[in-house]
FIBAKE-818749 format. One record per atom (N, C-alpha, C, CB): residue number from 0; residue in three letters; chain; x, y, z. Coordinates in Angstrom, 2 decimals, m for minus. Each point is the difference from the previous one (the first is absolute). Glycine has a CB too. Example, Ala and Ser with C-alpha at 12.3 -4.5 7.8 and 13.67 -1.06 7.14 Angstrom:
2
SITE   num   residu   chaine        c1        c2        c3
SITE     0      Ala        A     13.19     m5.69      7.80
SITE     0      Ala        A     m0.89      1.19      0.00
SITE     0      Ala        A      0.90      1.20      0.00
SITE     0      Ala        A     m1.89     m1.17      1.25
SITE     1      Ser        A      1.54      2.22     m1.97
SITE     1      Ser        A      0.82      1.19      0.06
SITE     1      Ser        A     m0.77      1.09      0.73
SITE     1      Ser        A      1.18     m0.63     m2.15
***
This chain:
77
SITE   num   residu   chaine        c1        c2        c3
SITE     0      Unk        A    124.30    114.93    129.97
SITE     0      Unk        A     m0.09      0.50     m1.36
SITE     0      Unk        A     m0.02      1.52      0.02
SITE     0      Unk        A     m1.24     m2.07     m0.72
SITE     1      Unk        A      1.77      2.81     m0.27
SITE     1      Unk        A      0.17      1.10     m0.10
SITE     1      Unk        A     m0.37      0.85     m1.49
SITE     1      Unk        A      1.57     m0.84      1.93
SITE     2      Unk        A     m1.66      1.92     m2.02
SITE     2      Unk        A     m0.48      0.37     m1.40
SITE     2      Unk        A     m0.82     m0.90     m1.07
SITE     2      Unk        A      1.95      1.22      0.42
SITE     3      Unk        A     m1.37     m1.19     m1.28
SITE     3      Unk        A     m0.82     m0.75     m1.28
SITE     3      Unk        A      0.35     m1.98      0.19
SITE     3      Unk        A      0.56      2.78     m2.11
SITE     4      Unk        A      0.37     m2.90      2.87
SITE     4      Unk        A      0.23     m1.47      0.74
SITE     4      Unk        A     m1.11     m0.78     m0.20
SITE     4      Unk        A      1.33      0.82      1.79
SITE     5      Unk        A     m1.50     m2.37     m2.63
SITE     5      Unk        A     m1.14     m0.34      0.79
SITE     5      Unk        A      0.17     m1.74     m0.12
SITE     5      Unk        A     m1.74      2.49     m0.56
SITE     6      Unk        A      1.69     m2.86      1.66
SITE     6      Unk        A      0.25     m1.28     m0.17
SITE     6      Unk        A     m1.39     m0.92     m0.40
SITE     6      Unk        A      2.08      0.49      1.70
SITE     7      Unk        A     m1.22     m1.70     m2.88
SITE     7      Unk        A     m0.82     m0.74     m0.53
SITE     7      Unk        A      0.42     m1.17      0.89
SITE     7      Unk        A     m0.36      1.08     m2.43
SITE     8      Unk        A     m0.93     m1.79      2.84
SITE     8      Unk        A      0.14     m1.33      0.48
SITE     8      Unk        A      0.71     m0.86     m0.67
SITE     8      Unk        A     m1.77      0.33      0.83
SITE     9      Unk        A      1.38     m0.49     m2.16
SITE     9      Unk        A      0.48     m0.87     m0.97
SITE     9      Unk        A      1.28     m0.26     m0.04
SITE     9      Unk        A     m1.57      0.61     m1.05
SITE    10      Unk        A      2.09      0.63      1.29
SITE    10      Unk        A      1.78      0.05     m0.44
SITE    10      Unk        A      0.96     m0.68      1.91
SITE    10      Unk        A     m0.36      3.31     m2.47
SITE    11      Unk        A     m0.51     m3.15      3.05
SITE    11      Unk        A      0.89     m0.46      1.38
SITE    11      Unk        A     m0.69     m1.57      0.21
SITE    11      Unk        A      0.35      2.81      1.45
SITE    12      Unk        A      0.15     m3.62     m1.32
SITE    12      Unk        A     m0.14     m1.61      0.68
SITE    12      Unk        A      0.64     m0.17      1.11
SITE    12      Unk        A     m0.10     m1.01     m1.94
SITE    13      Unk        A     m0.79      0.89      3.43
SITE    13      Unk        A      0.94     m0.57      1.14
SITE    13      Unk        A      0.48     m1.42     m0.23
SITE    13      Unk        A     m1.23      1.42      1.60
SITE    14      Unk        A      2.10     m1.85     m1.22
SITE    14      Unk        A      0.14     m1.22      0.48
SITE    14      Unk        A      0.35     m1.15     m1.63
SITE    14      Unk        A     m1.93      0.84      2.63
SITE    15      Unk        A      2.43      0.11     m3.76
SITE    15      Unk        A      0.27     m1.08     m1.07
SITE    15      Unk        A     m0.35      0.50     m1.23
SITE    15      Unk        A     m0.41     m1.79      1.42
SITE    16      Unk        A      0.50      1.42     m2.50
SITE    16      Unk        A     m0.67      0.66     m1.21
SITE    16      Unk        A     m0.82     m0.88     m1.07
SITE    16      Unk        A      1.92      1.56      0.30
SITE    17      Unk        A     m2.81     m3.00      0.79
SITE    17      Unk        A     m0.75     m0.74     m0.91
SITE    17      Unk        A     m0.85      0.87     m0.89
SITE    17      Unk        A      0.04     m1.82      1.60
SITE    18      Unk        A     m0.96      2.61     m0.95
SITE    18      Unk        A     m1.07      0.87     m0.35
SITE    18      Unk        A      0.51      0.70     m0.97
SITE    18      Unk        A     m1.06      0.12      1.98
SITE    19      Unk        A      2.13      0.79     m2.06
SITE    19      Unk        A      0.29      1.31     m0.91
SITE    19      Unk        A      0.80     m0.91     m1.49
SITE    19      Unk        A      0.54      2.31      2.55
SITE    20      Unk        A     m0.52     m3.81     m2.61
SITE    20      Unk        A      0.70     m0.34     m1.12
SITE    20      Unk        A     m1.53     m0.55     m0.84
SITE    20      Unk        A      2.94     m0.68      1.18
SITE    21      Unk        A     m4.26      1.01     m0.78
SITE    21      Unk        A     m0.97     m1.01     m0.46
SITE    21      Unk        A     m0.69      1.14     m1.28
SITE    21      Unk        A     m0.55     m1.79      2.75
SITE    22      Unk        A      0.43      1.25     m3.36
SITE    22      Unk        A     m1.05      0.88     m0.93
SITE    22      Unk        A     m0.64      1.29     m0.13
SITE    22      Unk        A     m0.23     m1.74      0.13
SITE    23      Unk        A     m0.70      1.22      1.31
SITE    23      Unk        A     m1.21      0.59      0.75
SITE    23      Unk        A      0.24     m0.80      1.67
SITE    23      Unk        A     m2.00      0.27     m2.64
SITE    24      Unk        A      2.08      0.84      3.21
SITE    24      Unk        A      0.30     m0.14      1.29
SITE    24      Unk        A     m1.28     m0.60      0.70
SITE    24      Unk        A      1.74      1.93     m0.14
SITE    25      Unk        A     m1.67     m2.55      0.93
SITE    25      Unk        A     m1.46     m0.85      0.39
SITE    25      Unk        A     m0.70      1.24      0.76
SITE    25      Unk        A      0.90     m2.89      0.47
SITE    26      Unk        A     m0.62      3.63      0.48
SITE    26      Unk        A     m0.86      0.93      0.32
SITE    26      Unk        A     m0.67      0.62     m0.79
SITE    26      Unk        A      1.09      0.09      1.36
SITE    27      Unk        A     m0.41      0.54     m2.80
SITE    27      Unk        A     m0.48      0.55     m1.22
SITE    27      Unk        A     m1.32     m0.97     m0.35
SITE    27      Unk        A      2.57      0.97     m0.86
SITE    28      Unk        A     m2.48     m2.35      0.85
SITE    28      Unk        A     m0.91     m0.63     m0.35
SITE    28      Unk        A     m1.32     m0.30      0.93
SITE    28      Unk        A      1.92     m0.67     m1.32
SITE    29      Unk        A     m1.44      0.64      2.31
SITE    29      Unk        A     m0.59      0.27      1.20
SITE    29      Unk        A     m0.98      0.92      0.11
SITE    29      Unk        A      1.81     m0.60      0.67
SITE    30      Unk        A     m1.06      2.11     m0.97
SITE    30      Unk        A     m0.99      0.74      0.14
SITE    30      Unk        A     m0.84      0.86     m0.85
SITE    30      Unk        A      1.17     m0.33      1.52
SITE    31      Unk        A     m0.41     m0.41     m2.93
SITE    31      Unk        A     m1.01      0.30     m1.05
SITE    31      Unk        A     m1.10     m0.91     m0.63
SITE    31      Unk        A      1.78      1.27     m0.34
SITE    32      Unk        A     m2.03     m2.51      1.61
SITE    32      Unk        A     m1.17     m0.81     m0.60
SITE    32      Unk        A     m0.44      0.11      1.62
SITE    32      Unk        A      0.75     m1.90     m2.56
SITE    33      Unk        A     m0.62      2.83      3.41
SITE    33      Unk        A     m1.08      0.51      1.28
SITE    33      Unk        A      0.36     m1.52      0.61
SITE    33      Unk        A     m2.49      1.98     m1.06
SITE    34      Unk        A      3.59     m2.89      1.52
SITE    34      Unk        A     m0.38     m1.15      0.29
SITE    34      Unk        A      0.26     m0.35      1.37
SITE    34      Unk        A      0.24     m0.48     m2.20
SITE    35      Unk        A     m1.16      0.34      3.09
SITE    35      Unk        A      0.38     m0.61      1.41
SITE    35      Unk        A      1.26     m0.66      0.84
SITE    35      Unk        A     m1.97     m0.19     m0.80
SITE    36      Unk        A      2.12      0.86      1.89
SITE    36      Unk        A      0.90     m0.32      1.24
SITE    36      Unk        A      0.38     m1.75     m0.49
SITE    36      Unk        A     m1.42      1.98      2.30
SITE    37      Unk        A      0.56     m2.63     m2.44
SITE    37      Unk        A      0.32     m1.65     m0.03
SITE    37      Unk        A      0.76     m0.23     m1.08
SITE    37      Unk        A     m2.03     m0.78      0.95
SITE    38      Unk        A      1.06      1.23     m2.18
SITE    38      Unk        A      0.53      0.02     m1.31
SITE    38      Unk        A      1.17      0.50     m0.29
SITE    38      Unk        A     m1.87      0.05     m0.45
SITE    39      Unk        A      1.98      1.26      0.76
SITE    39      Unk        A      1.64      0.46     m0.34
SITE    39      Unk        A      0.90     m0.63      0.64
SITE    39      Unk        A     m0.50      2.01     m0.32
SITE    40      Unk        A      0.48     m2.83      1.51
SITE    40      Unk        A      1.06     m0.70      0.45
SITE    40      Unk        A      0.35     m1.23     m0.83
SITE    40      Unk        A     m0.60      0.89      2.14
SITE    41      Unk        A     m0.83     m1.30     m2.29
SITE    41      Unk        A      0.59     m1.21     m1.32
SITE    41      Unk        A      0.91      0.37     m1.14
SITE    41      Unk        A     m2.15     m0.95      0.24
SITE    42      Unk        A      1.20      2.25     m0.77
SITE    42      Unk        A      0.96      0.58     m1.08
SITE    42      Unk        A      1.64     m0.07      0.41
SITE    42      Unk        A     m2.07      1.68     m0.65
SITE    43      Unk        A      2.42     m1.05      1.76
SITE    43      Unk        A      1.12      0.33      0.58
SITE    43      Unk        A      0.91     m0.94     m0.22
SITE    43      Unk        A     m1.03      1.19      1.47
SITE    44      Unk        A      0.66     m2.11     m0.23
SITE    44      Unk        A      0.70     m1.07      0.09
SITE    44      Unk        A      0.20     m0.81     m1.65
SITE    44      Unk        A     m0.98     m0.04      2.80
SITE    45      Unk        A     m0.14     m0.58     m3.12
SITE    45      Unk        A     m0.28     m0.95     m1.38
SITE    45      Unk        A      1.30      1.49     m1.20
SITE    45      Unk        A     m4.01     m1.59      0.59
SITE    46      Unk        A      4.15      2.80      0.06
SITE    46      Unk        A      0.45      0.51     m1.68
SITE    46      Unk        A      1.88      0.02      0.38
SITE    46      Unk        A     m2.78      2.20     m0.97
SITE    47      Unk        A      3.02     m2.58      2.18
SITE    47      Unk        A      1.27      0.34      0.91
SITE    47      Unk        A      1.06     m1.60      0.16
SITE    47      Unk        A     m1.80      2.22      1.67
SITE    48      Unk        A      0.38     m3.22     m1.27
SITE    48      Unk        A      1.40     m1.59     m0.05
SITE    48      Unk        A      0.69      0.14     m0.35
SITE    48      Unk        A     m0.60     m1.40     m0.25
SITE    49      Unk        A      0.85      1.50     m1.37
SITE    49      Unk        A      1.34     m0.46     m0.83
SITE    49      Unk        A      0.84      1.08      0.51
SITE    49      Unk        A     m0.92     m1.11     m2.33
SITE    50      Unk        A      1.02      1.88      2.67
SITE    50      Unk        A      1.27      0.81      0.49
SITE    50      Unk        A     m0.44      0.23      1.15
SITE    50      Unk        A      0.91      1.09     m1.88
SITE    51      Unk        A     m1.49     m1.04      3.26
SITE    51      Unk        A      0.61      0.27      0.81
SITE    51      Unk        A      0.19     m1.15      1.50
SITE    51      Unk        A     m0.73      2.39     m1.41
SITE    52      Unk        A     m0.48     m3.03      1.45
SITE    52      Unk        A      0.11     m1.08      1.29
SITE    52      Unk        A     m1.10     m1.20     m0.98
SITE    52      Unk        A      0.24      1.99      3.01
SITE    53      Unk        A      0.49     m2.82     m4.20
SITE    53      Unk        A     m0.66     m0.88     m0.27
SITE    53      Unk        A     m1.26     m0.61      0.78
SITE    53      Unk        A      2.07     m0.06     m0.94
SITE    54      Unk        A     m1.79     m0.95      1.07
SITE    54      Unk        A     m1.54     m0.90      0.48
SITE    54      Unk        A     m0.15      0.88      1.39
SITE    54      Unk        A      0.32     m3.05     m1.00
SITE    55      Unk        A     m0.17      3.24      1.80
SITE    55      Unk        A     m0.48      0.91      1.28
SITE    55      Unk        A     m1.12      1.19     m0.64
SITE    55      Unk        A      2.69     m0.30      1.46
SITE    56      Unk        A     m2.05      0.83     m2.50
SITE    56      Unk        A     m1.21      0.48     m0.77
SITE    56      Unk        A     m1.41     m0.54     m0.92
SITE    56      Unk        A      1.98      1.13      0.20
SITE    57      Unk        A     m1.43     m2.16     m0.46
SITE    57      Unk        A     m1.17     m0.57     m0.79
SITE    57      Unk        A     m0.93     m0.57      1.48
SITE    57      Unk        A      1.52     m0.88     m2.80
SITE    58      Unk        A     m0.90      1.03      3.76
SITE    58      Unk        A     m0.86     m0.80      1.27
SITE    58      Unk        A     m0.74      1.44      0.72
SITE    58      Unk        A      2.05     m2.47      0.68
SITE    59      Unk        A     m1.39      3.27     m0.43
SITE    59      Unk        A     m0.38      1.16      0.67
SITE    59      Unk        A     m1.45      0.73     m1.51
SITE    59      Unk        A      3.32      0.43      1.88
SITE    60      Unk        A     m3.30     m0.60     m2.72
SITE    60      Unk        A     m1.25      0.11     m1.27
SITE    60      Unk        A     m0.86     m1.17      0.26
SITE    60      Unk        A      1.46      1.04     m2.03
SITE    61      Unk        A     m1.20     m2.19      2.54
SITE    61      Unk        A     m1.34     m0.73     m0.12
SITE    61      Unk        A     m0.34     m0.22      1.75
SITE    61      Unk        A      0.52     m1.45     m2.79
SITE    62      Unk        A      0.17      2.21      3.57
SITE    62      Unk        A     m0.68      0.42      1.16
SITE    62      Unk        A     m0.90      0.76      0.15
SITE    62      Unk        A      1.47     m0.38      0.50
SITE    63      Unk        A     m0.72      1.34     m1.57
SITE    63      Unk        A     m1.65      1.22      0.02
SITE    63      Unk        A     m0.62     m0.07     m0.66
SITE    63      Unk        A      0.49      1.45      0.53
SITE    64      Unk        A     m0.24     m2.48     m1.92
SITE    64      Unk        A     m1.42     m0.41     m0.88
SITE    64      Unk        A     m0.68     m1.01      1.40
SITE    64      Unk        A      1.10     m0.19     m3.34
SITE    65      Unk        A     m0.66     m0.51      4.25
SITE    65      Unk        A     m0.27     m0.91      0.46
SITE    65      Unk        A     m1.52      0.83      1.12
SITE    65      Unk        A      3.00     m1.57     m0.53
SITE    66      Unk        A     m2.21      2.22      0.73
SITE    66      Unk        A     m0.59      1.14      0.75
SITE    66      Unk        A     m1.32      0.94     m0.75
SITE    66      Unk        A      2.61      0.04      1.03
SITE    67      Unk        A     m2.53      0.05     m1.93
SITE    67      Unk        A     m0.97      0.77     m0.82
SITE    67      Unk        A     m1.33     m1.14     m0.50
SITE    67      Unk        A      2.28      1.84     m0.93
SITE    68      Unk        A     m1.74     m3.18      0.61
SITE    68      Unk        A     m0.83     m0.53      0.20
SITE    68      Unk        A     m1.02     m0.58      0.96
SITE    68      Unk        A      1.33      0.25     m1.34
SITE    69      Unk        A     m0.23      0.12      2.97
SITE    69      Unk        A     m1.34      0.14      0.91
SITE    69      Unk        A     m0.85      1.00     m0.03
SITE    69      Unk        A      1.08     m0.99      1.29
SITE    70      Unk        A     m0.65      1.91     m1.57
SITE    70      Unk        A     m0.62      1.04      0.24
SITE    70      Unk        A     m1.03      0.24     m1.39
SITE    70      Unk        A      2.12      0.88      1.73
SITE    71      Unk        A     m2.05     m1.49     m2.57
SITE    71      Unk        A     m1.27     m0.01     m1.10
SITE    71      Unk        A     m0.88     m0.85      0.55
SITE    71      Unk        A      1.19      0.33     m2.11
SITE    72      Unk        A     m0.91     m2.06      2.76
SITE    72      Unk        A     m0.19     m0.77     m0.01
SITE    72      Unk        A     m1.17      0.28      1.47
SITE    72      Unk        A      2.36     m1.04     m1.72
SITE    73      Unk        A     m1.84      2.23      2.44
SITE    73      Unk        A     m0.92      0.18      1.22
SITE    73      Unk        A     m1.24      1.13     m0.44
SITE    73      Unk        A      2.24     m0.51      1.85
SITE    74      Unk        A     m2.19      0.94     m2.81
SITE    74      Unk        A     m0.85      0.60     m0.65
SITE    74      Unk        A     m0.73     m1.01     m0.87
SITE    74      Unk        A      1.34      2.04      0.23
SITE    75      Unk        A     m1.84     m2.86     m0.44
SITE    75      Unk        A     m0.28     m1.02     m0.80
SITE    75      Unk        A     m0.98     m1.00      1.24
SITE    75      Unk        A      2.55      0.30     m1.95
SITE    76      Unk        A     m2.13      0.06      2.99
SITE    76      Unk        A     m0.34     m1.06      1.32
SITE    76      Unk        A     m1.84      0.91      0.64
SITE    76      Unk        A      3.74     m0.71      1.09
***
């Protein structure tokens, strides 16, 4: 970057443009409700299926809900 240059995350997408056609970009949502490593992946995945790797996504979101519920669930023990 150079002079007054400044790159916005928002405007570049690696790898596809599920994210930049949505509303509110899930990171945006992400990181304006402060929400956890586990959680935002759900977000991720759960806001991404319909356009980018159907059910592999809805599976890869309830791995890490799957996952988050051990990890509440060992706090509870």
């Amino acid at each position: 970057m150079t002079g007054d240059a400044k790159l916005i995350a928002n405007d570049t997408q690696v790898g596809g443009d599920h994210y930049k056609r949505k509303a509110i970009q899930p990171w945006d949502f992400i990181a304006a409700n402060g929400i956890g490593y586990f959680e935002g992946n759900i977000v991720k995945y759960i806001s991404r299926w319909r356009d980018k790797n159907g059910l592999d996504d809805l599976l890869k979101a309830r791995h890490y809900l799957d996952k988050l519920i051990e990890i509440e669930n060992g706090k509870n023990s």
